[in-house]
Z-matrix of the N, CA and C atoms (Angstrom, degrees):
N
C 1 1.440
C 2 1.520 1 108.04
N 3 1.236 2 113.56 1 139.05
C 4 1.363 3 122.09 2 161.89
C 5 1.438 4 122.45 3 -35.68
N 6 1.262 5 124.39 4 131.24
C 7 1.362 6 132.21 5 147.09
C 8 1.562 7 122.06 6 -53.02
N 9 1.153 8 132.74 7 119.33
C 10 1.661 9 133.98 8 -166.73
C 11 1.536 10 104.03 9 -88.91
N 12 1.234 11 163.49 10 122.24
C 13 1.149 12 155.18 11 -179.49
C 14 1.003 13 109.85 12 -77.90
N 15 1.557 14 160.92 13 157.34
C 16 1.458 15 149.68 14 168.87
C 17 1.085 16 107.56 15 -94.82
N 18 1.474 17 145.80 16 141.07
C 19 0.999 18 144.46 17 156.94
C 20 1.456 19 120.53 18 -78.80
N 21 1.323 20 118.37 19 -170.21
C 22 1.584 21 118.51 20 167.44
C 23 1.363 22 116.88 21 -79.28
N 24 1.038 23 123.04 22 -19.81
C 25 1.363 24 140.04 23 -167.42
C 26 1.113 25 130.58 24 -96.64
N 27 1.716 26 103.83 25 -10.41
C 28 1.663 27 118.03 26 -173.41
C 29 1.789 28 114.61 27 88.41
N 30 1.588 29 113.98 28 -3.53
C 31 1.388 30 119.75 29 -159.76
C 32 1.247 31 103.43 30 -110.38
N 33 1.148 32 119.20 31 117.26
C 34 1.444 33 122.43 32 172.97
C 35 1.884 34 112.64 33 -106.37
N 36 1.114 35 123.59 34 -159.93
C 37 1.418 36 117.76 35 -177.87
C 38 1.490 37 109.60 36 -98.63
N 39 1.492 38 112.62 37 124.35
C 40 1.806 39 101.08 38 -159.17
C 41 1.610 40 108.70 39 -100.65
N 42 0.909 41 114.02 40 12.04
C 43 1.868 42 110.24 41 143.01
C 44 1.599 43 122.90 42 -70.25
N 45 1.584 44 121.29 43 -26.94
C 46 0.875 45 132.27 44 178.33
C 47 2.049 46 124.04 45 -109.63
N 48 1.711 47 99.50 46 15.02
C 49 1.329 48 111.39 47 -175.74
C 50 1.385 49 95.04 48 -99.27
N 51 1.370 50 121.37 49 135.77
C 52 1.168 51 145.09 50 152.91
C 53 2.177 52 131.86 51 -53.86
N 54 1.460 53 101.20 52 127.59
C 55 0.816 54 77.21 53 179.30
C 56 2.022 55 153.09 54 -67.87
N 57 1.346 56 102.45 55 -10.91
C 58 1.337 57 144.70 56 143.19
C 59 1.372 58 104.29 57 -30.90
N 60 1.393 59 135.66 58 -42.31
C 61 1.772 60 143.59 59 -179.33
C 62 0.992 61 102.56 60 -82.06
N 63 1.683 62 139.20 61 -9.80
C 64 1.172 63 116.14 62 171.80
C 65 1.953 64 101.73 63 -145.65
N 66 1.287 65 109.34 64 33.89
C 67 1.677 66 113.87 65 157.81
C 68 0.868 67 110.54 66 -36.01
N 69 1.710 68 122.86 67 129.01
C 70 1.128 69 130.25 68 134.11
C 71 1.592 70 124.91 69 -89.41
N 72 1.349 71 125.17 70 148.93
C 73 1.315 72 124.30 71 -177.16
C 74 1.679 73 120.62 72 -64.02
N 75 1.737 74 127.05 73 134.24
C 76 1.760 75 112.83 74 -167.80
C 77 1.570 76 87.19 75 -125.83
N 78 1.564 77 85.08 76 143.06
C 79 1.531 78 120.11 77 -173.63
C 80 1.371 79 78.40 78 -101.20
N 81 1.881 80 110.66 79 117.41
C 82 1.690 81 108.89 80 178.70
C 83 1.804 82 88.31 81 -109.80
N 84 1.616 83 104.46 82 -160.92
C 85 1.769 84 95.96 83 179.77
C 86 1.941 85 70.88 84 -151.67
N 87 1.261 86 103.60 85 150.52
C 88 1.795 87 112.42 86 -166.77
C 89 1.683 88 97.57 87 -105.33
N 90 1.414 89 102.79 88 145.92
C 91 1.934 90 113.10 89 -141.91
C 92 1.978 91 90.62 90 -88.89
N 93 1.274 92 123.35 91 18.33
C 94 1.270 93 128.04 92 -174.71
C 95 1.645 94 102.06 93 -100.92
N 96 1.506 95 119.69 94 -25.83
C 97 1.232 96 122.48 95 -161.15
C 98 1.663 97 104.21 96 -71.42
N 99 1.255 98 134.78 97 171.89
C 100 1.249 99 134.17 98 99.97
C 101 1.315 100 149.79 99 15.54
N 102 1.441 101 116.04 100 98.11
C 103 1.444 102 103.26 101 153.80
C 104 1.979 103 129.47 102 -8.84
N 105 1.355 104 96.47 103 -91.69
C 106 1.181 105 111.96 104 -179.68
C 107 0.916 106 123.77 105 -61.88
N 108 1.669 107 133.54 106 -19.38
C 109 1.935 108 144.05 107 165.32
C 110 1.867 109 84.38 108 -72.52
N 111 1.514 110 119.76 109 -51.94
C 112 1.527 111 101.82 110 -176.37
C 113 1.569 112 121.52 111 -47.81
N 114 1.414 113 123.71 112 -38.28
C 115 1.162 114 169.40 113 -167.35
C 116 1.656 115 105.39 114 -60.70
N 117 1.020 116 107.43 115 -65.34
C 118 1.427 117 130.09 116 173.92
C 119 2.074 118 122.37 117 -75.26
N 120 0.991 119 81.55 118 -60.35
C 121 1.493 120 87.48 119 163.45
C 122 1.602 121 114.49 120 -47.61
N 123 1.628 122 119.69 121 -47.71
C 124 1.451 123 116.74 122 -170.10
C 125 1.380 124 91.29 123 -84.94
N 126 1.174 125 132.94 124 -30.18
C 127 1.450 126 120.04 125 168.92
C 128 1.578 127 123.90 126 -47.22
N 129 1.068 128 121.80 127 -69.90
C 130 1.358 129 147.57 128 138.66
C 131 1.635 130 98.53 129 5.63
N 132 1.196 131 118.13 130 -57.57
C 133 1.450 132 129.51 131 -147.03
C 134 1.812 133 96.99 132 -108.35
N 135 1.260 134 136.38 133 8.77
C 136 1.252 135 133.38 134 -139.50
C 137 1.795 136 124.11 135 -12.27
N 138 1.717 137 98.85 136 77.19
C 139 1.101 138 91.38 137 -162.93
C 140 1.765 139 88.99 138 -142.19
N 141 1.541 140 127.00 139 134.80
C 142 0.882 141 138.25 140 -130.06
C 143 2.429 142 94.39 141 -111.06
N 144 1.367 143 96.94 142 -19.32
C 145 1.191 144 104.95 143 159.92
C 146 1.578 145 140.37 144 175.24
N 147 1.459 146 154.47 145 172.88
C 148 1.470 147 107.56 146 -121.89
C 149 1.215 148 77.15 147 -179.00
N 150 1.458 149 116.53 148 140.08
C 151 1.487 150 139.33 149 176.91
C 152 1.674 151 105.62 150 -56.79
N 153 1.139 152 124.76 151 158.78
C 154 1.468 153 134.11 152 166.33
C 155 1.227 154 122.43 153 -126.38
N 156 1.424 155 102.30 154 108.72
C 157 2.005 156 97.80 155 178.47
C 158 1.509 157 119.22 156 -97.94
N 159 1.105 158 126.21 157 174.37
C 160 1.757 159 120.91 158 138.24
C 161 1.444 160 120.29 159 -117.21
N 162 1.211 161 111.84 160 -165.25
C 163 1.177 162 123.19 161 -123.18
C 164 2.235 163 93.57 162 -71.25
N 165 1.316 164 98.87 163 -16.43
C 166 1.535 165 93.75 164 -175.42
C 167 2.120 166 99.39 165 -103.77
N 168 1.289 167 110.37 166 17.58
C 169 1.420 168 90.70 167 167.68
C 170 1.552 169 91.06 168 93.45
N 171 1.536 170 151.18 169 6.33
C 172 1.249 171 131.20 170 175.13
C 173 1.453 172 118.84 171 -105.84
N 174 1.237 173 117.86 172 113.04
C 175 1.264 174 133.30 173 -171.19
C 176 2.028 175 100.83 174 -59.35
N 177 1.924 176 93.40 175 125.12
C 178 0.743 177 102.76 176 166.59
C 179 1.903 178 131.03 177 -123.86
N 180 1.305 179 88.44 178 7.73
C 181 1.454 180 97.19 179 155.57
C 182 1.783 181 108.59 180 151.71
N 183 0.998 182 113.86 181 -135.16
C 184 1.851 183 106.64 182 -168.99
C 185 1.801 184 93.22 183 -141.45
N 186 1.015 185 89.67 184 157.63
C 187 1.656 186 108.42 185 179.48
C 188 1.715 187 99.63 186 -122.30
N 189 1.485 188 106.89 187 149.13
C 190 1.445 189 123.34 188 174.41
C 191 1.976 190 124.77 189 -115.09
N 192 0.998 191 132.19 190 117.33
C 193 1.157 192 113.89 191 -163.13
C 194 1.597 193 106.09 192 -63.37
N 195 1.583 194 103.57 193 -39.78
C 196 1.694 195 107.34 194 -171.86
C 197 1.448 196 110.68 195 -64.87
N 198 1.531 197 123.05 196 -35.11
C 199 1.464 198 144.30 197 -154.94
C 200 1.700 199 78.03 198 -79.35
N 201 1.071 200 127.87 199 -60.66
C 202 1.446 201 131.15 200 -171.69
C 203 1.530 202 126.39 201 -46.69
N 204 1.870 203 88.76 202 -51.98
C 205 0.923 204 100.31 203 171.86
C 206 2.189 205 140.41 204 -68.43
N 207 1.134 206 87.75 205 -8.55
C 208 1.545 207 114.17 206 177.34
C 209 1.501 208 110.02 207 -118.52
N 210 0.870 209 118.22 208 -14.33
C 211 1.275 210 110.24 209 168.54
C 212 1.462 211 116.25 210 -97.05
N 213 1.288 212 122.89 211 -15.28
C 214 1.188 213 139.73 212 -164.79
C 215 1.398 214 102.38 213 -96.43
N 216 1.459 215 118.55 214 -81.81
C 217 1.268 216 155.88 215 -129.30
C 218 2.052 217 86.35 216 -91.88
N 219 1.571 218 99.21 217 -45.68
C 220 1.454 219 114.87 218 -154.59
C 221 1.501 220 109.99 219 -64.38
N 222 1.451 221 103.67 220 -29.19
C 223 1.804 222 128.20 221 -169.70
C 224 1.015 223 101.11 222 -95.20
N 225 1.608 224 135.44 223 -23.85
C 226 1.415 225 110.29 224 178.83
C 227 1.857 226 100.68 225 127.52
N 228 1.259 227 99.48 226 -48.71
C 229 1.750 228 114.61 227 -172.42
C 230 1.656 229 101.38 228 -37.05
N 231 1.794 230 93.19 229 149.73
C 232 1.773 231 89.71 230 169.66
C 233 1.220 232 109.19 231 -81.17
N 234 1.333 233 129.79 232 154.13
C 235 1.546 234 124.26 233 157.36
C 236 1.240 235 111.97 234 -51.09
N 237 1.649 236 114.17 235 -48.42
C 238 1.676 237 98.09 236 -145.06
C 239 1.292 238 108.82 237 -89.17
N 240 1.493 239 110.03 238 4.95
C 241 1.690 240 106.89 239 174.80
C 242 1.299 241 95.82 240 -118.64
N 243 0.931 242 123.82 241 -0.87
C 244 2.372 243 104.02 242 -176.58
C 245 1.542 244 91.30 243 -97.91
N 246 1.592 245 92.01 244 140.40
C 247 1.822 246 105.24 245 -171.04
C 248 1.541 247 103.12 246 -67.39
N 249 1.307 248 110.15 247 161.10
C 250 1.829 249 116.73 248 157.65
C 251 1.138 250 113.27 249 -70.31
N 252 1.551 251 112.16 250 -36.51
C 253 1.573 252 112.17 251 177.43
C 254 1.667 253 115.21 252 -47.13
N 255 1.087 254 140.11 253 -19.73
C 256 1.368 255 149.06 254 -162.28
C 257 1.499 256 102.34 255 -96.80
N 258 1.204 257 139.42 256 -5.33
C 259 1.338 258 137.27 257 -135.24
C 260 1.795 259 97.87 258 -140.39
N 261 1.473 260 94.43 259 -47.06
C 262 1.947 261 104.59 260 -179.04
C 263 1.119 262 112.34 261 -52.35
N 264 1.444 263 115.29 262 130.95
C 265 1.615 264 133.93 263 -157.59
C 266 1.524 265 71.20 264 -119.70
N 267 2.012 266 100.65 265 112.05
C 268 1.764 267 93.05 266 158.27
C 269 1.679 268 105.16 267 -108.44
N 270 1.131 269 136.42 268 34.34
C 271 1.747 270 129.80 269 145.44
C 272 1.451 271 108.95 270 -76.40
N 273 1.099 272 143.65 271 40.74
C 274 1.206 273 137.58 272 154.49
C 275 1.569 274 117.27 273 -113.62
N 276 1.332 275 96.28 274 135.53
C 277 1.997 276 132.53 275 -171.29
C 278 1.533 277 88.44 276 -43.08
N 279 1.709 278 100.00 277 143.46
C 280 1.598 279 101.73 278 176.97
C 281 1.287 280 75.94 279 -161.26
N 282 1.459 281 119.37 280 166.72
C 283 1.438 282 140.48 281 179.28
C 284 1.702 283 118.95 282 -150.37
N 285 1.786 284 103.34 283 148.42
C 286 1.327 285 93.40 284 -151.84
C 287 1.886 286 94.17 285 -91.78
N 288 1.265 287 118.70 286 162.45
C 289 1.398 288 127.09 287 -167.58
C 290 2.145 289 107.09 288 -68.56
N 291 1.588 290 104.09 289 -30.79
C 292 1.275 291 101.88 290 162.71
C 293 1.776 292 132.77 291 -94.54
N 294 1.556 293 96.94 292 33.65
C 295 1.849 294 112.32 293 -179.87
C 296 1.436 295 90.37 294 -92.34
N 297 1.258 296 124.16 295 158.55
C 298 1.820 297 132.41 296 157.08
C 299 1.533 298 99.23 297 -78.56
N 300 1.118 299 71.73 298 160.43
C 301 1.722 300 97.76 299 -167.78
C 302 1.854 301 91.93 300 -77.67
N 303 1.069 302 110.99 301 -37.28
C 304 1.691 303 91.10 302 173.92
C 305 1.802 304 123.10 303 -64.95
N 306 1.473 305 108.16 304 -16.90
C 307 1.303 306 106.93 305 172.31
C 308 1.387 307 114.81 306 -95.52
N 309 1.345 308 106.89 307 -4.60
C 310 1.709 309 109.70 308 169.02
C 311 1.443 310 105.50 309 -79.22
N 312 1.305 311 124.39 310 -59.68
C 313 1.253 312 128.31 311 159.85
C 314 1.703 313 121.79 312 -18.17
N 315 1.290 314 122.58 313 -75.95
C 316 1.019 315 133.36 314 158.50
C 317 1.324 316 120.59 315 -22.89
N 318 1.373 317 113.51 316 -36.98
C 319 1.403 318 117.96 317 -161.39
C 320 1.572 319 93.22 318 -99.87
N 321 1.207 320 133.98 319 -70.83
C 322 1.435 321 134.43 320 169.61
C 323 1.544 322 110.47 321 -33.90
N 324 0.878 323 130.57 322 -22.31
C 325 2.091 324 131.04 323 177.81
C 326 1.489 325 87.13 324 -86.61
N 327 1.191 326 131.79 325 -64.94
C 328 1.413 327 129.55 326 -173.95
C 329 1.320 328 126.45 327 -42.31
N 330 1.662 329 109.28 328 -33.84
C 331 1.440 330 113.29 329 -153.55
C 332 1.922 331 77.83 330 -123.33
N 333 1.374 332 118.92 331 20.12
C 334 1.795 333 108.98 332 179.06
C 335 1.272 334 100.04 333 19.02
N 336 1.001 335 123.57 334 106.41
C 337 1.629 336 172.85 335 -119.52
C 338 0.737 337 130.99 336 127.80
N 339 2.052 338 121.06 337 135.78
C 340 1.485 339 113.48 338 169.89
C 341 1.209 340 99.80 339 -134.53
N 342 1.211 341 121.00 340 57.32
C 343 1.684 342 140.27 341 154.08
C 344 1.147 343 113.97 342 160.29
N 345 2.010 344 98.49 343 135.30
C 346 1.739 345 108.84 344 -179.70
C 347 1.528 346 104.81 345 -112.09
N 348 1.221 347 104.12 346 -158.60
C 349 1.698 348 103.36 347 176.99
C 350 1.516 349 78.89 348 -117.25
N 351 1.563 350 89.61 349 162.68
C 352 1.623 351 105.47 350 172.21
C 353 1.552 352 121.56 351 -120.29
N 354 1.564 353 132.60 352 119.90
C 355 1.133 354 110.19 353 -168.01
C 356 1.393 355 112.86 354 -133.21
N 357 1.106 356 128.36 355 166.63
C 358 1.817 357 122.20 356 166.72
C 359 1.271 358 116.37 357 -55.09
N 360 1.541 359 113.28 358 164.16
C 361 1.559 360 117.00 359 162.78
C 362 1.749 361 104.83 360 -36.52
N 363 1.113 362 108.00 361 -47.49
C 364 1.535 363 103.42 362 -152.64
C 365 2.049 364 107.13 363 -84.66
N 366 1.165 365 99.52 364 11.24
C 367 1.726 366 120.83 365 169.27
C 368 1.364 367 96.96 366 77.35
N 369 1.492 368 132.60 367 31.99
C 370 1.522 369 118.20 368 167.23
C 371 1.685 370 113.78 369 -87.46
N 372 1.246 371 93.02 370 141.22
C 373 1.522 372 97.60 371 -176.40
C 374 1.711 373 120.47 372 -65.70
N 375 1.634 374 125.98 373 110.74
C 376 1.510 375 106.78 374 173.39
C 377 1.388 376 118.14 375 -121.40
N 378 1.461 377 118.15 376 -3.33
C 379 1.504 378 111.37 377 155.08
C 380 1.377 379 85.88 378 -179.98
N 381 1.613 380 89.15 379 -160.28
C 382 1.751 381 100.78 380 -162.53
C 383 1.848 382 90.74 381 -120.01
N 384 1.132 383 109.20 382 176.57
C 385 1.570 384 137.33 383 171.54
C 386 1.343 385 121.16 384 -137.43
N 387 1.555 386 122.05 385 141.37
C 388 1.639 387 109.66 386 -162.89
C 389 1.930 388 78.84 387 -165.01
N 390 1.620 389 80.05 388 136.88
C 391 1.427 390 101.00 389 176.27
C 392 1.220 391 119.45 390 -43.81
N 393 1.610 392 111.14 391 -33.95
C 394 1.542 393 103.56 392 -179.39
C 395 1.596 394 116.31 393 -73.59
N 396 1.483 395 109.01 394 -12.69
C 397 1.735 396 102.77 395 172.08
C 398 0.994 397 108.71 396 -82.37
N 399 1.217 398 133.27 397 -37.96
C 400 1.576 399 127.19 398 161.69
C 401 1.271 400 127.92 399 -44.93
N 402 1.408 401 124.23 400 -33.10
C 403 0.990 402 132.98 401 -153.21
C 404 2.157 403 104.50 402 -98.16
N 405 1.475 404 94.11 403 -27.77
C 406 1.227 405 128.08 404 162.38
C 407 1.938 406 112.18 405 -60.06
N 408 1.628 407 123.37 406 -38.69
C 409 0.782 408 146.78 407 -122.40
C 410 1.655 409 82.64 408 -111.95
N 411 1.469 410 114.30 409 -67.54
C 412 1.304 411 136.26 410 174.64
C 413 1.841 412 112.19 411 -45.04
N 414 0.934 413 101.03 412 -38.94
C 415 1.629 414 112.37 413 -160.72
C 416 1.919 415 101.64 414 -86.19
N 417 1.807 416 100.81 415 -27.35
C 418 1.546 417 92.24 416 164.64
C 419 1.544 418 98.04 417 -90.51
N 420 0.951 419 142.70 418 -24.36
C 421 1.610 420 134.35 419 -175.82
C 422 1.964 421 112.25 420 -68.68
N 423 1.328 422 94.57 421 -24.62
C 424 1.266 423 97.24 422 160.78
C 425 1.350 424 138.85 423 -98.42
N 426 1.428 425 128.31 424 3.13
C 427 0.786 426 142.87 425 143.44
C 428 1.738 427 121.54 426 -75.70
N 429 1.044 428 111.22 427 -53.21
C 430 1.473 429 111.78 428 158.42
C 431 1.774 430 118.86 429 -46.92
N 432 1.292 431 108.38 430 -35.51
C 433 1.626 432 110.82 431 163.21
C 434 1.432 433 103.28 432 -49.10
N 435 1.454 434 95.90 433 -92.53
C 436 1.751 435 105.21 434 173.40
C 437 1.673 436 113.20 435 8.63
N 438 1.494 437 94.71 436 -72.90
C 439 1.653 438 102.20 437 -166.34
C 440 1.354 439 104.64 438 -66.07
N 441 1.208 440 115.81 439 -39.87
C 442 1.852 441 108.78 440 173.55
C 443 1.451 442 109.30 441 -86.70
N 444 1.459 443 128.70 442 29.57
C 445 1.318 444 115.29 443 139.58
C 446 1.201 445 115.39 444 -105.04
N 447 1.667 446 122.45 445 -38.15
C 448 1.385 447 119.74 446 169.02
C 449 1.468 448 104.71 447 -93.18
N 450 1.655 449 109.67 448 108.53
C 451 1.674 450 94.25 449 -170.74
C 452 2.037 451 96.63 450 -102.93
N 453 1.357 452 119.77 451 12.16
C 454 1.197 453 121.71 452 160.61
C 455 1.851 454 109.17 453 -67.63
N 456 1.390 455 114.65 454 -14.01
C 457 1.595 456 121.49 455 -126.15
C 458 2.399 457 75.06 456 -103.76
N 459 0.866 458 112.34 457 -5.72
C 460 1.654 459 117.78 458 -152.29
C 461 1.867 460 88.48 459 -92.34
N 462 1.404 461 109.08 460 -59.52
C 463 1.604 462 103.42 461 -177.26
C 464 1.619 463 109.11 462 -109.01
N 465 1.285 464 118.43 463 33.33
C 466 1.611 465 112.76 464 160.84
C 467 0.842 466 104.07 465 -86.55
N 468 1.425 467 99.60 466 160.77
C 469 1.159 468 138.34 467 -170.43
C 470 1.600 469 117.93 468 -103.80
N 471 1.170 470 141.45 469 88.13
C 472 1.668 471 134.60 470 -169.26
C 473 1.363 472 119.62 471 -77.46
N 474 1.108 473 152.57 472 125.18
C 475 1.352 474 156.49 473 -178.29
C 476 1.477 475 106.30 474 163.06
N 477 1.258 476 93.71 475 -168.28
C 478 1.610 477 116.39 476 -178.75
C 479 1.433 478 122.05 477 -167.01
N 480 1.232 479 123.59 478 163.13
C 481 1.455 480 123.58 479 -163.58
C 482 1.282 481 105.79 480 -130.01
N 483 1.412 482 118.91 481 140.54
C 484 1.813 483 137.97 482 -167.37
C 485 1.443 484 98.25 483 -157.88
N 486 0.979 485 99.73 484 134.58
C 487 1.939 486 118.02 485 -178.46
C 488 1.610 487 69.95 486 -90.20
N 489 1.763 488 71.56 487 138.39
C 490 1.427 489 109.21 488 -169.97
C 491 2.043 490 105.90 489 -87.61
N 492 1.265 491 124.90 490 129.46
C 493 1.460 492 112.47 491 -153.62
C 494 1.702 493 88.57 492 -102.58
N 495 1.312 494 131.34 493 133.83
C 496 1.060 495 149.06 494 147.59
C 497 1.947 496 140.94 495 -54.60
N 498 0.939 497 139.41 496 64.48
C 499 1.387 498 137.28 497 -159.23
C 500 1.726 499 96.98 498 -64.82
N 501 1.011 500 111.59 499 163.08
C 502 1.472 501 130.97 500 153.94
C 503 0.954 502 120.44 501 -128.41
């Protein structure tokens, strides 16, 4: 893989930025718990569904509150004793922390999604990625364009000058 150069600006070239350059931190829920501790926790978190690890940090798939909730709730089962482990849907899109963010991209439009988990080669979970950081991501890369097309545009100066009018 390419070496990324840093700029002054924080902007490097984002075909060649990593997804790791723009981690966000993931609130996972651990695959030993509970239904209803799963339940609560994403409540807690107002967040509608949520990576699943064990006990060493390796993502083993995502939990759904609604999926939970009907599958759970719908059959009869108690929450507070039927495991989460029973519930984790592992066919869902994840991406590894050394992919570019343009092939994460790619992959989240494909799989309609607007956030995966992100993990190492070795499938440990270290945060998530969501179109809107990308999308966030793009908008400084284009501004950083900007300045490297107008490279006068970096130390001007903007204003203007008007004699200042005096009343009496």
């Amino acid at each position: 893989m390419e070496q990324i150069k840093p700029s002054p600006f924080g902007a490097a070239n984002f075909e060649a930025r990593t997804v790791k350059d723009i981690i966000e931190p993931a609130e996972s829920i651990f695959n030993k718990i509970s239904v209803k501790t799963a339940l609560d926790e994403m409540q807690a978190r107002a967040s509608d569904s949520s990576p699943v690890i064990d006990q060493r940090g390796e993502l083993l798939g995502t939990v759904s509150k609604n999926k939970m909730n009907r599958k759970v709730g719908g059959f009869g089962h108690d929450p507070k004793t039927e495991p989460v482990e029973a519930q984790i849907e592992t066919n869902n899109p994840y991406c590894f922390e050394d992919q570019t963010v343009a092939e994460a991209e790619q992959m989240m439009l494909n799989a309609q999604v607007g956030e995966v988990p992100v993990v190492t080669r070795e499938k440990l979970l270290v945060g998530t990625i969501s179109i809107e950081a990308i999308a966030q991501e793009k908008r400084r890369r284009n501004a950083w364009n900007l300045l490297k097309y107008y490279p006068a545009a970096e130390n001007a100066t903007i204003g203007c000058s008007m004699p200042l009018l005096h009343h009496q």
